[in-house]
N, C-alpha and C positions, 0 to 999 in steps of 0.2 A: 530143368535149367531155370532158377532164379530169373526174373524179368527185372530193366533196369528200373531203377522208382522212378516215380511223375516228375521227383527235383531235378531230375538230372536234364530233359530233355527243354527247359525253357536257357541253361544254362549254355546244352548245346547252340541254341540259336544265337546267343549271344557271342556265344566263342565267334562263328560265323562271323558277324559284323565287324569283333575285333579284329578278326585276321587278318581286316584289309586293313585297317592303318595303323593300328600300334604292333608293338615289335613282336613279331612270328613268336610263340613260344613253345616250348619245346612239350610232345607227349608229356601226360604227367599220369602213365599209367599206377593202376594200382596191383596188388597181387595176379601173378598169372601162374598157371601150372603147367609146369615141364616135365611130364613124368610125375616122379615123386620126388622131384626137389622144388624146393622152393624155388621160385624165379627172383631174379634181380627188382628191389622194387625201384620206383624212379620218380614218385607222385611228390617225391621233397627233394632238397639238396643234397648230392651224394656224400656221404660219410668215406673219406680217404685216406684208410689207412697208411702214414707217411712211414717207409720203410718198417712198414708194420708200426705193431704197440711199442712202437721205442721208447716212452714216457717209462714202461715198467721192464720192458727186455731189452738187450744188445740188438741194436737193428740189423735189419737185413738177416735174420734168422729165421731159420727152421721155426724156432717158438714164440720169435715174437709178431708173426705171422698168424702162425694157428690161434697166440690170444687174439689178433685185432679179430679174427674170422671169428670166434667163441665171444665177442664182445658185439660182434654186429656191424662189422662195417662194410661197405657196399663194394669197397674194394680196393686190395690191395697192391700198396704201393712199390716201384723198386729204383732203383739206378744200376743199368746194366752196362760194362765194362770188359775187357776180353784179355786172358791171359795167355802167354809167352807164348804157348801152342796155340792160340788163338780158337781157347771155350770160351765164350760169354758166361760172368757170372753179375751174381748179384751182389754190386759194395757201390760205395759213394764214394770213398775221396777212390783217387787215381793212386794216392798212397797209402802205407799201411801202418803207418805213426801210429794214428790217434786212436782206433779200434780194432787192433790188433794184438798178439803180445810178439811181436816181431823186432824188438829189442829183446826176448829171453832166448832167440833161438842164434846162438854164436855163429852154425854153421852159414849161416846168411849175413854175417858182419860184413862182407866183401861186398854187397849188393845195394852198397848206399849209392845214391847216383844224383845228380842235381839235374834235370829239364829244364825247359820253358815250359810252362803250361800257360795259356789265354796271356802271353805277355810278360809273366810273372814267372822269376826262376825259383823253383821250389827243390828242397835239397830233402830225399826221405829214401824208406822204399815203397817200388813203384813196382803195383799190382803187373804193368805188362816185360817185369823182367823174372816173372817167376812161371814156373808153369802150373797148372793145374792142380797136379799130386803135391808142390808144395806150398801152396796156397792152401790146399788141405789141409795139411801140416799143423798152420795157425790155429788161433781159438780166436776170438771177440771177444770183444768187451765195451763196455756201458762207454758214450762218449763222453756223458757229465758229470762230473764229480759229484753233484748232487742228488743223482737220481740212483737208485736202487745197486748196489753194486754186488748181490750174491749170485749173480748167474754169471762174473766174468771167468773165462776160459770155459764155459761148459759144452759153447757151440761152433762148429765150425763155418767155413764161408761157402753160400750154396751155389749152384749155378743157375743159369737162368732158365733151363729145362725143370733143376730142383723146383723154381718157386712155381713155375709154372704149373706144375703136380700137385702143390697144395693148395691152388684155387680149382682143380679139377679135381682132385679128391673130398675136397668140403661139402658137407651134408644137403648145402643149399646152392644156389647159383651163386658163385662171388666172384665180381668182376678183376679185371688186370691193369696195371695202370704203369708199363714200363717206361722209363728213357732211355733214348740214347745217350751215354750221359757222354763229356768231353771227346765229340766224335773226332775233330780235328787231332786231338793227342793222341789218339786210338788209332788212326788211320796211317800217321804217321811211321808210332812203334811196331804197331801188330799187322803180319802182311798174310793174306789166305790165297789160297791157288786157285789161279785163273783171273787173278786181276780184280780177284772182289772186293766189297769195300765192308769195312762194319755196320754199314747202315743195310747194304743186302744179307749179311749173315742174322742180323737183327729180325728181318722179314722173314727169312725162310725160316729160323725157329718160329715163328709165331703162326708160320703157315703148317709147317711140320705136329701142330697138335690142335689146326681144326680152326682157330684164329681168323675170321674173317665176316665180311659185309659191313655197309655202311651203317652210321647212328641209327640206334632204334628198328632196323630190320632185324628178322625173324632170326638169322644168323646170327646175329650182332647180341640180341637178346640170349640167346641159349648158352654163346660166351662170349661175354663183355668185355669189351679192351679199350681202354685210349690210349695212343703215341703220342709221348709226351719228348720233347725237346728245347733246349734252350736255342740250338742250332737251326734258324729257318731253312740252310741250302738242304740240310736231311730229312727237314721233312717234306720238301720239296723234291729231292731225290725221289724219295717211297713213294711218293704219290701215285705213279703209275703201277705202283709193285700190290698195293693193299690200300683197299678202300676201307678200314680201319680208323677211325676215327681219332684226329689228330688235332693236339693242346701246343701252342706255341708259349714255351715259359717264358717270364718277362724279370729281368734279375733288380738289381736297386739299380736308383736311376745315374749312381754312379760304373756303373758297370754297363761295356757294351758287347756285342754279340759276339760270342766266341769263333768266329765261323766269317762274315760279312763287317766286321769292326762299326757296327753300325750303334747311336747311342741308343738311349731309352726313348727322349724325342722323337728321334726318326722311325719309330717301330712302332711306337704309339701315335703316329699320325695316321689326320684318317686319309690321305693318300698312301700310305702303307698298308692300313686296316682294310680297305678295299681293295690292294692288289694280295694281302697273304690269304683274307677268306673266302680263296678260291681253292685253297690247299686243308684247311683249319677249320676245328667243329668249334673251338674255344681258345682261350688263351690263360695262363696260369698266372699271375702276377706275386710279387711279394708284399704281403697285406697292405704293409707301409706306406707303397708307393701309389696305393687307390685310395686311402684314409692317412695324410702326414699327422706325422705327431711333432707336439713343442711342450719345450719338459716333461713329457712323456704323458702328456693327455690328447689326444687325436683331437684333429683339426676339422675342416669343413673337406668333406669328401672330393674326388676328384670328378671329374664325370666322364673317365674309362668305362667305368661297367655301363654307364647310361648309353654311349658309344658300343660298346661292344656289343649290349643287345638288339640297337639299330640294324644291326649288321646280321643277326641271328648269331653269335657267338656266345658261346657261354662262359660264364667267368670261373675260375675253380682258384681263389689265393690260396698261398701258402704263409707260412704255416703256425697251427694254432697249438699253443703248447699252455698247459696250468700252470705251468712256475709262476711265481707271483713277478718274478723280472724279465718274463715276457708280456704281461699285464700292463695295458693303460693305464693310470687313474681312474680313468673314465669310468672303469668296469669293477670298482673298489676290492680289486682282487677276486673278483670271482666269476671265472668263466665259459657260467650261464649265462651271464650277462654280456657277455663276448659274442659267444654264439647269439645269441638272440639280436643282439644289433648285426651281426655281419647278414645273418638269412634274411629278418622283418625288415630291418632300416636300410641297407647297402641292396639287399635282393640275389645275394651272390647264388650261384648253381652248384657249386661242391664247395667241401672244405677239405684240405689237405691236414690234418691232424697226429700228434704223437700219441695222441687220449684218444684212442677211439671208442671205449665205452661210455669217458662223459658225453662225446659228444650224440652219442647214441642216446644213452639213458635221455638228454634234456631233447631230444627229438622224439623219442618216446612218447614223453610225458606234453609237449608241446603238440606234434603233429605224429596221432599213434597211425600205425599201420593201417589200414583200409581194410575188411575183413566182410561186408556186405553188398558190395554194388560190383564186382569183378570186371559182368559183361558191360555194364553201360559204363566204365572207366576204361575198358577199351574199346569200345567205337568212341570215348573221345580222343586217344592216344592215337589212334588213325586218321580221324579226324583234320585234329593240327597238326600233325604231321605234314598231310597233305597240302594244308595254309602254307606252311614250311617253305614246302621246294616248292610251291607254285611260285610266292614270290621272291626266293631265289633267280627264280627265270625273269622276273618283272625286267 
């Protein structure tokens, strides 16, 4: 067994010092071995594949899954939803408009329906009036007109046991990163027996394929999850159910809590920020609202993230996409230079992304893989840990 080098341990002592007054930080292990897969690494910002590689495939797919995992990202992404018989599967809108081909299929003409969702009547079809088998039925398709359109109708829509098999089938550890997505609409339409609610059906799948222990324990390592939700009563709910590490999502600051009607203010205050991260490993924001833009060159930063690491939370924004009209000025259309202000300058802890091999490749070539010092990166991944939840307890 390799010994750690002499650099590491004057670094140790330092960590040490820090730990007591600047902000806890998190393990920043490097390569570990589980068997014969690769382990999850965690020594940089996590790479978050957003409903997979959708920048090149129809998201929420079988394959555009397997590219973000073939492209390297630390974990992928879903929004989970439950249909008529109440499966949980894997889609994003609550409707089947926009990425679906659910206007070619006549015999469903009858199934338009208009809801409230968050306040807002929306007129479509709705994923919780079809069942399973015909949600099957469907194909997907690309949501942007601009992006790649030869893979539409090739895939069908998965469940959330499906995606859940292609992070436990992948060659290496890759982490899971689901939501609860519109639990309140969910709970409403789709009813399960015995009085349960979708945030417990949510649980016991994740419990039912090994899903469990808190950030950075040895469990948690072997398979990687965070709960992610826009809805603080759900994750609040779970909390007793699975010590699973949980991301409170933060929408624009015109929008308020789907769940608690609560706005962006009062969620980002830090008498809220110290009553939710009692429940919360992080929190997810929409890039915008932690860097404003004016005529589309970002302004002086917010100091959420400054905040939130106060608090030991981590920051994971969403979402980074290449189109040139998701681009700042700032970053003269090219975004390496995106990435590289959100990790160096902002210091964020994941990024939620459609690219997950740029984002990969420029973490690469910026901050490559760890590959000689194993043992001494983990006695420091235990280490600060330990800083961690001590002064949790302070």
């Amino acid at each position: 067994m390799a010994s750690p080098s002499r650099s590491v341990f004057p670094f140790i002592f330092m960590l040490l010092l820090v730990g007591c007054s600047a902000r806890p930080l998190y393990p920043l292990p490097s390569r570990r071995h589980n068997g014969n897969r690769q382990p999850l690494q965690t020594f940089r910002p996590y790479n978050i594949a957003h409903r997979g590689s959708n920048g090149e495939i129809p998201e929420e797919t079988t394959a555009a899954y397997k590219r973000a995992i073939e492209e390297g990202t630390d974990f992928i992404e879903t929004d989970i939803l439950a249909s008529k018989d109440g499966v949980l599967i894997s889609f994003h809108d609550v409707c089947l408009d926009d990425t679906t081909d659910i206007a070619e299929h006549l015999e469903f003409v009858n199934r338009k329906r208009t809801y409230e969702v968050q306040g807002l009547n929306l007129t479509g079809y709705f994923v919780v009036d079809f069942t399973l088998k015909e949600l099957k039925s469907l194909r997907v398709k690309q949501r942007y007109h601009f992006r790649d359109q030869q893979y539409n109708g090739k895939f069908s829509i998965i469940t959330f046991e499906e995606f859940i098999s292609i992070a436990l089938d992948a060659n290496r550890v890759v982490g899971i990163y689901p939501e609860m997505k519109n639990p309140v609409f969910i709970n409403q339409r789709v009813k399960w027996p015995g009085g349960k609610k979708f945030e417990d059906k949510f649980v016991e799948t994740l419990k039912k394929y090994g899903y469990r222990g808190s950030y950075m324990s040895k469990e948690w390592l072997k398979q990687p999850a965070f709960i992610q939700s826009f809805a603080p009563t759900s994750l609040i709910h779970i909390s007793n159910q699975s010590d699973l590490p949980k991301i409170l999502l933060i929408d624009d600051i015109t929008m308020p809590t789907q769940d608690t009607n609560q706005s962006y203010w009062e969620i980002t205050s830090d008498k809220y920020l110290d009553f939710i991260e009692e429940y919360i490993v992080g929190i997810g924001p929409w890039k915008d609202t932690l860097v404003t833009a004016s005529h589309n060159y970002l302004q002086k930063p917010t100091d959420l993230v400054s905040r939130a690491h106060a608090r030991n939370l981590q920051v994971h924004p969403y979402t980074f996409r290449n189109e040139n009209q998701y681009l700042h000025f700032n970053f003269s259309q090219d975004p390496y230079k995106e990435f590289d202000y959100w990790i160096n300058e902002i210091g964020v802890d994941g990024l939620f992304t459609d690219f997950t091999g740029s984002l990969h490749q420029f973490q690469e070539w910026t901050s490559p893989s760890s590959t000689g010092e194993e043992d001494a990166n983990k006695l420091l991944d235990k280490i600060v840990f330990m800083i961690s939840k001590f002064k949790r307890k302070l």
